[in-house]
MARBA-3410 file (N, C-alpha, C, O; in Angstrom, 1 decimal):
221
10.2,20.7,-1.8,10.3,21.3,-3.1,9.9,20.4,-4.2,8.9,20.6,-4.9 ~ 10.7,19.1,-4.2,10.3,18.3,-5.0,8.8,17.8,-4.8,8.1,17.6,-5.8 ~ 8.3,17.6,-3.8,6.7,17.2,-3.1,6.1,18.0,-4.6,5.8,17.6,-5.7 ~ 6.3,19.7,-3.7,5.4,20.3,-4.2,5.3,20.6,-5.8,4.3,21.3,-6.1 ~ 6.0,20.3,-6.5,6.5,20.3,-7.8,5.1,19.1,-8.8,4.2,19.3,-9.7
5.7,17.9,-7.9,4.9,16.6,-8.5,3.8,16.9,-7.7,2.9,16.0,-8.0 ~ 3.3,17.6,-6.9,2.1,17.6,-6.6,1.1,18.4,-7.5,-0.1,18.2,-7.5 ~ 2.1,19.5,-8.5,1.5,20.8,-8.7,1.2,20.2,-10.3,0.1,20.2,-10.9 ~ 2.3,19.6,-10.8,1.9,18.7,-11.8,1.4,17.7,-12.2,0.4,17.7,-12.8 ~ 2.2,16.4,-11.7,1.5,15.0,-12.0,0.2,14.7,-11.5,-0.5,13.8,-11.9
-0.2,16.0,-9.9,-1.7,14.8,-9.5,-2.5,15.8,-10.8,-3.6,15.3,-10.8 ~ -2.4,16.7,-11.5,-3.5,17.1,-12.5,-3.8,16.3,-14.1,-4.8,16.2,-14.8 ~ -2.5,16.0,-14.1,-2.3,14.8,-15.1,-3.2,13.5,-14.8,-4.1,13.0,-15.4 ~ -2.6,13.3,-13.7,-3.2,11.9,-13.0,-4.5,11.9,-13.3,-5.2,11.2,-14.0 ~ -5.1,13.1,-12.2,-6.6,13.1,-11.8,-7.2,13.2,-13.4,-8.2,12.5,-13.3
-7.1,13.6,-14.4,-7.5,14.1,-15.5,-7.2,12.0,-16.4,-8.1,11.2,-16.5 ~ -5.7,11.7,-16.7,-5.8,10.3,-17.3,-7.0,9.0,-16.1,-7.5,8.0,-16.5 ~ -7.0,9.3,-15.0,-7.2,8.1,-14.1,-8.6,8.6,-13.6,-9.1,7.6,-13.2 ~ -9.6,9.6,-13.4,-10.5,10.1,-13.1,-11.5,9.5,-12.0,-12.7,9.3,-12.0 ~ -10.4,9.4,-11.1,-10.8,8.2,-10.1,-12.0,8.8,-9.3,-12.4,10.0,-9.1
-12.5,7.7,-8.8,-14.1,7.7,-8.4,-13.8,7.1,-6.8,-13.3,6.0,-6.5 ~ -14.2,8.0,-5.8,-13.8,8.2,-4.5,-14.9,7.6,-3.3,-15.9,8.2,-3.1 ~ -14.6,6.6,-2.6,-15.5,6.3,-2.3,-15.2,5.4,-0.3,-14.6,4.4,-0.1 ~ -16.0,6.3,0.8,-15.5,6.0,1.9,-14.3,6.9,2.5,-14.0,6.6,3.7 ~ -13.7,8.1,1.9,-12.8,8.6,2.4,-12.5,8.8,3.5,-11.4,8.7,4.1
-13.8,9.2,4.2,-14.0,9.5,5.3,-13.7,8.8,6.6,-13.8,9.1,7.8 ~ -13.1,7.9,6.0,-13.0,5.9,7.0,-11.5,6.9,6.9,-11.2,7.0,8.1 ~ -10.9,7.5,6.4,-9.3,8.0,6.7,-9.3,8.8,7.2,-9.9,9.7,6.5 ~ -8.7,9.5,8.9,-8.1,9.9,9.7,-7.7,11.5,9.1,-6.8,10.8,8.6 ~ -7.6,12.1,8.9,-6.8,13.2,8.7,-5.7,13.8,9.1,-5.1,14.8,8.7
-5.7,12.7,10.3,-4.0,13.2,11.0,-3.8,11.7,11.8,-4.7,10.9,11.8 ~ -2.8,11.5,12.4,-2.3,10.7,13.2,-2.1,9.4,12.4,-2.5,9.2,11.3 ~ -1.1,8.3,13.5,-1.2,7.3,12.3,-2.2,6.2,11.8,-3.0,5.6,12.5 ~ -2.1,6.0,10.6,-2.8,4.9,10.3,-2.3,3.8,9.2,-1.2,4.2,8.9 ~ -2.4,3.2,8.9,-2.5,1.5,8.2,-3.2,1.7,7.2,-4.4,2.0,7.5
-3.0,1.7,5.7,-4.1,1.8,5.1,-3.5,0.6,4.1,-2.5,0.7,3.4 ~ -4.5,-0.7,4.1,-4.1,-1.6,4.0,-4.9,-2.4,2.3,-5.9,-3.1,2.3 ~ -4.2,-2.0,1.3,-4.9,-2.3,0.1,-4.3,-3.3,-0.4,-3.1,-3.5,-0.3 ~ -5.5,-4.2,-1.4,-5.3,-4.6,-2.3,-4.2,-4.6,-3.7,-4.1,-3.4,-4.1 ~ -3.5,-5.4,-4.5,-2.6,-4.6,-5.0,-2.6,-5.2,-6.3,-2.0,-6.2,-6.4
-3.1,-4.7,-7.5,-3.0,-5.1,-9.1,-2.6,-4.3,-10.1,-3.1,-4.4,-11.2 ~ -1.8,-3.3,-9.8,-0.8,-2.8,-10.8,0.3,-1.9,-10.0,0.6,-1.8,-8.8 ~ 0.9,-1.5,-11.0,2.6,-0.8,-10.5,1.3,0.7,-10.4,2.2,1.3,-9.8 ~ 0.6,1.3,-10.5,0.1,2.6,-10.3,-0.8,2.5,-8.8,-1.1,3.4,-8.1 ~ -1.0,1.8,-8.6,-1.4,1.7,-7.0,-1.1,2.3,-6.2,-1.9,3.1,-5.9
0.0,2.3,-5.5,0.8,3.5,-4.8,0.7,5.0,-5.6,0.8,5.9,-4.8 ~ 0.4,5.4,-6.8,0.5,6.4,-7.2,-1.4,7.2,-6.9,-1.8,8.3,-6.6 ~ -2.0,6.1,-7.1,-3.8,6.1,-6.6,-4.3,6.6,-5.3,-5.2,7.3,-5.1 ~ -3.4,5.9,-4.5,-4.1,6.2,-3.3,-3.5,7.4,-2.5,-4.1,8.2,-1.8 ~ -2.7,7.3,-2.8,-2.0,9.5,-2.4,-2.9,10.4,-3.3,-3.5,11.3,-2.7
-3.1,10.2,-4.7,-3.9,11.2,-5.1,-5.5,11.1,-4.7,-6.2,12.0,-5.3 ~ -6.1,10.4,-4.1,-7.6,10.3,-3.6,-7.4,10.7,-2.3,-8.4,10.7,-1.7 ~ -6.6,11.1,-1.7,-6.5,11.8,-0.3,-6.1,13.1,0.2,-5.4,13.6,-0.6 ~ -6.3,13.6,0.9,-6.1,15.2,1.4,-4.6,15.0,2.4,-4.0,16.0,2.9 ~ -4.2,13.8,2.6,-2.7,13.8,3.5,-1.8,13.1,2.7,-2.2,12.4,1.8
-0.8,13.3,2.9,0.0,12.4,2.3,0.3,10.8,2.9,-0.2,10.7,4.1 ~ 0.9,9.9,2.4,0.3,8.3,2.6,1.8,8.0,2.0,2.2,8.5,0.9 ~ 2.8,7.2,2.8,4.0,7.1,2.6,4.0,5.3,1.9,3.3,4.6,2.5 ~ 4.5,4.6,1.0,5.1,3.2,0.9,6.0,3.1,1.1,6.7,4.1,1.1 ~ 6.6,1.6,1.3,8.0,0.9,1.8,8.5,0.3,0.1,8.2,-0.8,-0.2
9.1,1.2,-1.1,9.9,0.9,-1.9,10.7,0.5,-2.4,11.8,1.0,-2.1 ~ 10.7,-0.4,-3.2,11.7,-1.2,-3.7,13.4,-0.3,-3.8,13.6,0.6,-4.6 ~ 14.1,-0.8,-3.1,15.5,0.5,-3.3,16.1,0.2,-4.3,17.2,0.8,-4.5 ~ 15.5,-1.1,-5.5,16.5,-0.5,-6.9,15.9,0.9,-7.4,16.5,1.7,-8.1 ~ 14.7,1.1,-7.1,14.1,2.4,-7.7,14.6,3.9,-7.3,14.3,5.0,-7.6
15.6,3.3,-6.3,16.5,4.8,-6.2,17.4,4.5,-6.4,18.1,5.5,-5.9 ~ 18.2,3.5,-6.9,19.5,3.1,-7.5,20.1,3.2,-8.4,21.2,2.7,-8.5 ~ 19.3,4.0,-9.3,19.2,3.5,-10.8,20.4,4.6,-11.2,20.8,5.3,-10.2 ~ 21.1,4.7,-12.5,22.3,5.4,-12.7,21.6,6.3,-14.3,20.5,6.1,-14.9 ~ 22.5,6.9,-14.4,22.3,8.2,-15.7,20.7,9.1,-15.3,20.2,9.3,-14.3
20.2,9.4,-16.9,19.2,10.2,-16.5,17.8,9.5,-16.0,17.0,10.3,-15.6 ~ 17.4,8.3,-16.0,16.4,7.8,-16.2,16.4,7.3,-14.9,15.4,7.3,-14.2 ~ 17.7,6.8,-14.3,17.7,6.2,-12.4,17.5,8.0,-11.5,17.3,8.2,-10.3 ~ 17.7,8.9,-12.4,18.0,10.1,-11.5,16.1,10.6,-11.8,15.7,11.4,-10.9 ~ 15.5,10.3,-12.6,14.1,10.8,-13.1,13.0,10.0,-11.7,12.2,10.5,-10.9
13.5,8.6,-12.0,13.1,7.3,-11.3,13.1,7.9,-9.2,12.1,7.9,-8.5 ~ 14.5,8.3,-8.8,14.4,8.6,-7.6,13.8,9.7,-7.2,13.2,9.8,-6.1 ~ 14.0,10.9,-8.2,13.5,12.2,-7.7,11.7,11.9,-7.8,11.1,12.9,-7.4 ~ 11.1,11.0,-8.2,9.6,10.7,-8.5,9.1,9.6,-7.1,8.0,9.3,-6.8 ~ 9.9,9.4,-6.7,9.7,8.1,-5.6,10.2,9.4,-4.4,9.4,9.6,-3.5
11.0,10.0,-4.3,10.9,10.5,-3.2,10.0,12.0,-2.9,9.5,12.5,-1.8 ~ 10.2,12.5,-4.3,8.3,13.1,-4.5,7.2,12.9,-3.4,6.7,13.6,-2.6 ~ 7.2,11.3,-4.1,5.8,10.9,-3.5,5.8,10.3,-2.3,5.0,9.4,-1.8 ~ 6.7,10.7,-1.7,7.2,10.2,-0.1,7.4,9.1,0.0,7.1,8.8,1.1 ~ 7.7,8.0,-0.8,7.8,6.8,-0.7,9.3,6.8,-0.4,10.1,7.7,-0.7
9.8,5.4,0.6,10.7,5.0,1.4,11.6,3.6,1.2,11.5,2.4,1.4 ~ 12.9,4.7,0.4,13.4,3.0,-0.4,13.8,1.7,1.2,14.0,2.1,2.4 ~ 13.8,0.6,1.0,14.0,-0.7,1.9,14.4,-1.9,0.8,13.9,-2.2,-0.3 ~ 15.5,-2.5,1.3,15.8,-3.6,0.6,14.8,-4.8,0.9,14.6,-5.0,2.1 ~ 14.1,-5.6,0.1,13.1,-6.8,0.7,13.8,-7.9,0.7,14.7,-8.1,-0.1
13.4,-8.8,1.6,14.1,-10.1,1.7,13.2,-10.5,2.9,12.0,-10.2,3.2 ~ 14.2,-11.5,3.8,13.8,-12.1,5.2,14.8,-11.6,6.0,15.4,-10.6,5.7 ~ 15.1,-12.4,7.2,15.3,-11.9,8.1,15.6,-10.2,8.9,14.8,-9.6,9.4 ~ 17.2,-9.8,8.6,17.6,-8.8,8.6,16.6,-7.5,7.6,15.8,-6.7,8.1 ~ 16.8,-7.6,6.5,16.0,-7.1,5.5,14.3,-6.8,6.0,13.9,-5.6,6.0
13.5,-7.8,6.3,12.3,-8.0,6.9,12.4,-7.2,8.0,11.7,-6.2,7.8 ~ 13.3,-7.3,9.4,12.8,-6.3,10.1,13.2,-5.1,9.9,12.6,-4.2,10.5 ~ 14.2,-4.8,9.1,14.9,-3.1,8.7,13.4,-2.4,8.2,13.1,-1.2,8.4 ~ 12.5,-3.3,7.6,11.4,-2.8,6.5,9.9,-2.6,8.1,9.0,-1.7,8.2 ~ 10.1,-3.5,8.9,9.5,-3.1,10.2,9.5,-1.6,10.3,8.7,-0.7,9.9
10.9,-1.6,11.1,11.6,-0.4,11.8,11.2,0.6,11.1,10.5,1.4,11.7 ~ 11.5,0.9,9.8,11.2,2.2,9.2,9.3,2.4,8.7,8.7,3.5,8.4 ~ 8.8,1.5,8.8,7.2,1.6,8.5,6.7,1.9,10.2,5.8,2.7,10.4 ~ 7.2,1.4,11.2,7.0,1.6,13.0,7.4,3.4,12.8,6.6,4.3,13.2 ~ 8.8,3.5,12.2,8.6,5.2,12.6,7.9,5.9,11.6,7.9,7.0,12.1
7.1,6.0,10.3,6.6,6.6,9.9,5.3,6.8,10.4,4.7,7.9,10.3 ~ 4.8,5.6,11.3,3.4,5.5,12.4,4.1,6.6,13.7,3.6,7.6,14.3 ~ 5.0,6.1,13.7,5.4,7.0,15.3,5.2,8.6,15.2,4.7,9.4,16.0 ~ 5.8,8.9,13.8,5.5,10.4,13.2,4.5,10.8,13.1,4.3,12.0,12.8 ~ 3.7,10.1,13.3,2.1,10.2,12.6,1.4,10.6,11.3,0.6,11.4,11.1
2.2,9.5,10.6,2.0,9.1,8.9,1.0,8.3,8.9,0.4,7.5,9.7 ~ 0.8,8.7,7.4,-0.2,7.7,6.9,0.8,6.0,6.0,1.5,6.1,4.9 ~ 0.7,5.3,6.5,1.4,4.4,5.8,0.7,3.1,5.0,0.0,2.2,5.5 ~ 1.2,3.3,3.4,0.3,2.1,2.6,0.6,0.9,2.6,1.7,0.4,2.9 ~ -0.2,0.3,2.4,0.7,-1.8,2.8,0.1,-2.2,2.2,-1.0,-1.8,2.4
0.3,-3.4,1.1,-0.4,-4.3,0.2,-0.2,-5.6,1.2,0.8,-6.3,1.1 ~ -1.3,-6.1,2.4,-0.9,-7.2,2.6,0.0,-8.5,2.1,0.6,-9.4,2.7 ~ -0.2,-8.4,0.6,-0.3,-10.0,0.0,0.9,-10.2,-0.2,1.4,-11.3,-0.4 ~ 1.8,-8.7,-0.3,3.4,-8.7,-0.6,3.7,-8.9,-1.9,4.8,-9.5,-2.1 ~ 2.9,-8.5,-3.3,2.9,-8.3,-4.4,1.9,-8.4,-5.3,1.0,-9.3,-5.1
1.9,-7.4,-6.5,0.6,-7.6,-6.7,-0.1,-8.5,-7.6,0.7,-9.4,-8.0 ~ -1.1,-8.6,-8.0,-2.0,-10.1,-8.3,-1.8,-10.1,-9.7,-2.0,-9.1,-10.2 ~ -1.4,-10.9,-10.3,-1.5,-11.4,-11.7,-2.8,-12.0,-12.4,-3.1,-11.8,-13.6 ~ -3.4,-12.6,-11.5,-4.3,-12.6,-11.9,-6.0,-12.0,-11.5,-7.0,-12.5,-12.0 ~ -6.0,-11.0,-10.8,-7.2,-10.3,-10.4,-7.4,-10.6,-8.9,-7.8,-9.8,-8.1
-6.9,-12.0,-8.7,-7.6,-12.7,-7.4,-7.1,-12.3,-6.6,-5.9,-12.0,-6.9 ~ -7.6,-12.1,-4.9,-7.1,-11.9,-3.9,-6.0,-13.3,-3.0,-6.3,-14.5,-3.0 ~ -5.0,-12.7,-2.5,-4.4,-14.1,-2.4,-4.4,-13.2,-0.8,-4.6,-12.0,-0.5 ~ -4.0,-14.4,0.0,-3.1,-14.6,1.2,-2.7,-13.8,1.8,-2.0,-13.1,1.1 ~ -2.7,-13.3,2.9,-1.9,-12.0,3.7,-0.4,-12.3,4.2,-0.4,-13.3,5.0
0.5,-11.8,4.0,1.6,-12.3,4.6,1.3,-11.2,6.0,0.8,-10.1,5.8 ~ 1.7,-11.7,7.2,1.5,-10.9,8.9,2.5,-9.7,8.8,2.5,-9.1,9.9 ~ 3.1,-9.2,8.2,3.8,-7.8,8.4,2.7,-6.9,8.9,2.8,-6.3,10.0 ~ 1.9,-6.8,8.2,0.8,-5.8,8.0,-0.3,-6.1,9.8,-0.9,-5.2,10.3 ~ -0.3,-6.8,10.2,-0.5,-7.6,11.7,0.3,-7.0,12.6,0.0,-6.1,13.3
1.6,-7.5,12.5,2.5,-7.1,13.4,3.2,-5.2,14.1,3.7,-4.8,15.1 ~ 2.6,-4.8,12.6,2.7,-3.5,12.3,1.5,-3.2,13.4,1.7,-2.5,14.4 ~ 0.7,-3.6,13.1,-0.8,-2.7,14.0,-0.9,-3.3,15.4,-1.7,-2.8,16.2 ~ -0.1,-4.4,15.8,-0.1,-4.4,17.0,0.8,-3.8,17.6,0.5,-3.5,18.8 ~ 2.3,-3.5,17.3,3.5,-3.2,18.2,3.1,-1.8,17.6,3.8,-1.1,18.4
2.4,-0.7,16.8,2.1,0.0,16.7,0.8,1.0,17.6,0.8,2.1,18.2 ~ -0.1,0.2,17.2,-1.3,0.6,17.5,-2.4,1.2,16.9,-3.6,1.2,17.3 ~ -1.7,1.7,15.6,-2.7,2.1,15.0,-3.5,1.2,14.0,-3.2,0.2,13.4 ~ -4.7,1.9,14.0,-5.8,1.6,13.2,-5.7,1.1,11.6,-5.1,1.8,10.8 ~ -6.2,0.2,11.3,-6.3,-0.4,9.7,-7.2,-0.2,9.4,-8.2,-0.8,9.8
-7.3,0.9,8.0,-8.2,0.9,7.2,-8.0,0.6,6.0,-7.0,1.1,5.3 ~ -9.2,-0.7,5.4,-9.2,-1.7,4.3,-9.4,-1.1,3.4,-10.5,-0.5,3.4 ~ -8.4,-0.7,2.0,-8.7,-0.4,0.6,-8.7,-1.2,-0.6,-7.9,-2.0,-1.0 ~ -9.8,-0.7,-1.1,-9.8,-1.8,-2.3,-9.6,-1.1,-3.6,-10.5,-0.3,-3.7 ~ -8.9,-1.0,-4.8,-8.6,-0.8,-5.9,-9.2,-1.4,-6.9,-8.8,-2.5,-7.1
-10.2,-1.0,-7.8,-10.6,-1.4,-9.0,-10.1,-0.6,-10.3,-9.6,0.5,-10.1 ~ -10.2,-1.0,-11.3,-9.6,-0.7,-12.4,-8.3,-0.8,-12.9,-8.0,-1.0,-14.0 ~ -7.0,-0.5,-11.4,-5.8,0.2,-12.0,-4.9,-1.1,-13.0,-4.1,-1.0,-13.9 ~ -5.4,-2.3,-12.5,-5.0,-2.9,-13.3,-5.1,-3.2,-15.1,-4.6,-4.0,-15.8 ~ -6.1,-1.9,-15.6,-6.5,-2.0,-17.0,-5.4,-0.7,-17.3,-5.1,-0.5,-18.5
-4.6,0.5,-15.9,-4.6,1.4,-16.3,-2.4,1.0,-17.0,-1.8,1.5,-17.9 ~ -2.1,-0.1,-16.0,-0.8,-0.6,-16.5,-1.2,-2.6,-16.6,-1.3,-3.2,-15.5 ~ -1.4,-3.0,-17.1,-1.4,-4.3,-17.5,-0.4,-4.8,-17.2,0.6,-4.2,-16.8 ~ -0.5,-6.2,-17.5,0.8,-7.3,-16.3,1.4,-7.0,-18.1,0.7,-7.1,-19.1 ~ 3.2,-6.6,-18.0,3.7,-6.6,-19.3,3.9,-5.6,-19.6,4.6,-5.7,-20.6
3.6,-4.5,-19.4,3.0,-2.9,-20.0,3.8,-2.6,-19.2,3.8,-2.8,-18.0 ~ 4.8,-1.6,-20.2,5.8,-0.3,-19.4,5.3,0.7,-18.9,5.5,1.2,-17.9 ~ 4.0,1.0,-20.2,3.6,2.7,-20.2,2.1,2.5,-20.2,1.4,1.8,-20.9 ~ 1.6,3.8,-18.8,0.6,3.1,-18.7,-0.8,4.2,-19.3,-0.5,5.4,-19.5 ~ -2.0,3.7,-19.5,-2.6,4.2,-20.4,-4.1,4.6,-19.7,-4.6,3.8,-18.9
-4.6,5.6,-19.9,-5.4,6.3,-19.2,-7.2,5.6,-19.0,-8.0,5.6,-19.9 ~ -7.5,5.2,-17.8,-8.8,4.3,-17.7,-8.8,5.0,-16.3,-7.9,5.4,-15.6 ~ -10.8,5.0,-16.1,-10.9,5.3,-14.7,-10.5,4.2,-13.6,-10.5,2.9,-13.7 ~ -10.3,4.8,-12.8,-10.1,3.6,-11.8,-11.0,3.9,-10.5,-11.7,4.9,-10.8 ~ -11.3,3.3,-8.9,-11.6,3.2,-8.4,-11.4,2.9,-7.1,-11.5,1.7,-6.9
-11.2,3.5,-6.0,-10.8,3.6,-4.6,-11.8,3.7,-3.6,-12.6,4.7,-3.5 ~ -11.7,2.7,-2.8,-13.1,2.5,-2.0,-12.4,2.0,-0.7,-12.0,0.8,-0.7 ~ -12.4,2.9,0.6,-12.0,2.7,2.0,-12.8,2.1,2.7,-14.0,2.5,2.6 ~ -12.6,1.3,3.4,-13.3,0.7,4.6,-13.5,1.1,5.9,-12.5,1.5,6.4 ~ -14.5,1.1,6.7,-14.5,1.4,8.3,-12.9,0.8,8.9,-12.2,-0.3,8.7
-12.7,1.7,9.4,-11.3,1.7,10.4,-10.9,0.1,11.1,-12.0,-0.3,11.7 ~ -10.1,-0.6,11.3,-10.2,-2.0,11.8,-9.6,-1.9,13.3,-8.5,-1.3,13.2 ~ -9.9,-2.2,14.6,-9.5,-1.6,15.5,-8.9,-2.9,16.7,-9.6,-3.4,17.6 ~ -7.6,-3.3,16.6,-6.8,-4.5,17.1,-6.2,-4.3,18.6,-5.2,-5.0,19.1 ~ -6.6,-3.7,19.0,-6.5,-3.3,20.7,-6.7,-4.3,21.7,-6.3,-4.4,22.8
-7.5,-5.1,21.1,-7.4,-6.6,22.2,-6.5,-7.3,21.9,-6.0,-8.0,22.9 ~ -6.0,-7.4,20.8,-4.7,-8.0,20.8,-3.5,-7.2,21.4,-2.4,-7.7,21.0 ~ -3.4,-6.2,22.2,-2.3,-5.4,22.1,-1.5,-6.2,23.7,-1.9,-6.6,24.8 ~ -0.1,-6.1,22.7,0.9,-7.0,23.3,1.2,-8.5,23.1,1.7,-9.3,23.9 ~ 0.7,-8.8,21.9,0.8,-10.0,21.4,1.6,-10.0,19.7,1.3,-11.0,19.0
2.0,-9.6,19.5,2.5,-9.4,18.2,3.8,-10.3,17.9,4.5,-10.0,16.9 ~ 4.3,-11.4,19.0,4.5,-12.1,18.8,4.0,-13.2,18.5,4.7,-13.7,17.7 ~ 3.0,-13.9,18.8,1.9,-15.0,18.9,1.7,-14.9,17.5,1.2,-13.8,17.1 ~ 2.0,-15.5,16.8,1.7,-16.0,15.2,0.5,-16.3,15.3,-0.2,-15.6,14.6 ~ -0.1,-17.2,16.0,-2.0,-17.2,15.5,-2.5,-16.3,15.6,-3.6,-16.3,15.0
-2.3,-14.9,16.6,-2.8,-13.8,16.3,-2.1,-13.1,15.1,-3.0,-12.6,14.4 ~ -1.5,-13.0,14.8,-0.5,-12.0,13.7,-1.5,-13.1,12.4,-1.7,-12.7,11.2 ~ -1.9,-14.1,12.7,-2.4,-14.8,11.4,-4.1,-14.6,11.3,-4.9,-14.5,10.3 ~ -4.4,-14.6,13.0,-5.8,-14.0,12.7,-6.4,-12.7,12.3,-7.5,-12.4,11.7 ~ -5.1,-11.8,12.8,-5.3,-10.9,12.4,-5.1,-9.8,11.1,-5.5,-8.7,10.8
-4.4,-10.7,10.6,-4.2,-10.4,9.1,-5.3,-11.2,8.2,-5.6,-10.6,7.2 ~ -5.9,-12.1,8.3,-6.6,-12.5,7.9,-8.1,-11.9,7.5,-8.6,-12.1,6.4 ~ -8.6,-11.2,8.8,-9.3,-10.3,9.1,-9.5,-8.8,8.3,-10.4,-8.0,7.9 ~ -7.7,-8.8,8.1,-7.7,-7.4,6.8,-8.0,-7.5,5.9,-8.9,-6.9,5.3 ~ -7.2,-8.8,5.3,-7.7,-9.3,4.3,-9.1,-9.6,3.4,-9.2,-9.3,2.2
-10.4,-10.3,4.6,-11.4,-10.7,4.5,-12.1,-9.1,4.5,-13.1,-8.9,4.0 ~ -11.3,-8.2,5.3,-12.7,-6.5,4.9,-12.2,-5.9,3.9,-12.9,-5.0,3.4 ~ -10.8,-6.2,3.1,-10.2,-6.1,1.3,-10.9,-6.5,0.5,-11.5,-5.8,-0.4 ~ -10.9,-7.7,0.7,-12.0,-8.6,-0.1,-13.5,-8.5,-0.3,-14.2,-8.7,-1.3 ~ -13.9,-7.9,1.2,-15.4,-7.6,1.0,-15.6,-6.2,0.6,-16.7,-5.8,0.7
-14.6,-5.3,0.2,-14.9,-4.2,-0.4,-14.8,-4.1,-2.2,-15.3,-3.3,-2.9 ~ -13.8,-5.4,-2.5,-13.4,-5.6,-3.3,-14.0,-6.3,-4.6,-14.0,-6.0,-5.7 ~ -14.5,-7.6,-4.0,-15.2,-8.5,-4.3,-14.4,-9.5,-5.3,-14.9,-10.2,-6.3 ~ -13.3,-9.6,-5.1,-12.0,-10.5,-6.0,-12.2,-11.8,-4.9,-12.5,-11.9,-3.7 ~ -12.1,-12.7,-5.8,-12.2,-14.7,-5.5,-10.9,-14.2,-5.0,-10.0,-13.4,-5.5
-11.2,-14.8,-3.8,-10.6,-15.2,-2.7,-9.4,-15.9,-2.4,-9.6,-16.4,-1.3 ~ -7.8,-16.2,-2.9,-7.4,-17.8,-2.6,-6.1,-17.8,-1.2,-5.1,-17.0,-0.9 ~ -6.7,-19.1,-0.8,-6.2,-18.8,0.7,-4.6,-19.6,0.5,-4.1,-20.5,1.2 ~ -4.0,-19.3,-0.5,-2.6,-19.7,-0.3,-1.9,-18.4,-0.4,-2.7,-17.4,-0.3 ~ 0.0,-18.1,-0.6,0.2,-17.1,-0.7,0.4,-16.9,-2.5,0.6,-17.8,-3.3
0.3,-15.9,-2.6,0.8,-15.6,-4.2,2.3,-16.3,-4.8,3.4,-16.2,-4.3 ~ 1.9,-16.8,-5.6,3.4,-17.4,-6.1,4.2,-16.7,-6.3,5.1,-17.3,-5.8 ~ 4.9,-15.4,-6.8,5.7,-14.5,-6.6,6.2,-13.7,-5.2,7.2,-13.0,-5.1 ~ 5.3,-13.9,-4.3,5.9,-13.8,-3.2,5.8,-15.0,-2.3,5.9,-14.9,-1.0 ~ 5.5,-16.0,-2.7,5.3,-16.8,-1.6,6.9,-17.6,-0.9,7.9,-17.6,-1.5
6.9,-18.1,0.4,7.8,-18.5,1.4,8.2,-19.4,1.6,9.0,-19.5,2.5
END
């Protein structure tokens, strides 16, 4: 009910302020699961890549965004669960695999599931670092990684900016990434590192963002 509500309204808003320019879709699956593994430079990111698709595409969300109290925490959750997104507390250990488990069954369901390798988004334009979730995910899973790259959204909410302001943006999918030789290794950290790396480098080559091979300071370990 709620889906269809924010579907019936916000993607015409959206599509009309954001007038995104579609490009590669076809690299996306139309059913079964998949990995769709993007780039990440604004809080509208997750809201971009559901509306350039014909399936729905689930994220692992921050759970104060369903936490929130009075009318603005109750506006805030009914909009996140809308867009099928999946509150998870983040952290390490415990936390880290809870955020596993629930992205493993949205693949098992045969969802489309979004993942910003870098584990937050860029402050400054550049591509940083892959943290191996997004690895580990496609090998104990199996499914396929397809590389997205996002231009513009970051002009559409700026680093600082509550409210965000209407600029085209740009969505551009990659050929499918296919990790089956690794399969049963998703323990081996040099694979979970080569293989994230690899997403990374076909993000970047769709993207064309400077490169930097450490992790992002806001998420780094």
């Amino acid at each position: 009910m709620i889906h269809a509500i924010l579907d019936h309204s916000v993607r015409p808003l959206a599509q009309l302020a954001l007038r995104p320019s579609v490009r590669g879709a076809h690299h996306v699956p139309y059913s079964g699961p998949v990995i769709l593994a993007s780039n990440h430079l604004s809080f509208v990111d997750s809201v971009v890549i559901p509306l350039v698709l014909p399936r729905p595409v689930t994220f692992l969300a921050k759970a104060e965004y369903f936490e929130g109290h009075g009318v603005c925490g109750w506006l805030s959750r009914q909009f996140f669960v809308g867009m099928g997104h999946v509150p998870v507390h983040r952290g390490h250990g415990r936390a880290a695999w809870e955020s596993v488990r629930v992205a493993q069954d949205v693949l098992a369901a045969g969802g489309a599931l979004g993942i910003y390798p870098e584990g937050t988004r860029s402050l400054d334009g550049r591509l940083y670092r892959g943290r191996t979730g997004v690895a580990r995910l496609a090998l104990l899973t199996g499914a396929p990684v397809v590389p997205v790259a996002l231009t513009g959204t970051q002009r559409v909410q700026p680093v600082g900016s509550r409210v965000p302001r209407p600029h085209q943006v740009t969505a551009q999918f990659g050929a499918p990434l296919d990790f089956s030789r690794y399969a049963g290794k998703h323990g081996k950290v040099p694979v979970l590192r080569a293989v994230t790396d690899e997403i990374v480098s076909a993000i970047g080559a769709l993207s064309g963002q400077e490169y930097v091979n450490t992790y992002h300071p806001a998420s780094a370990a």
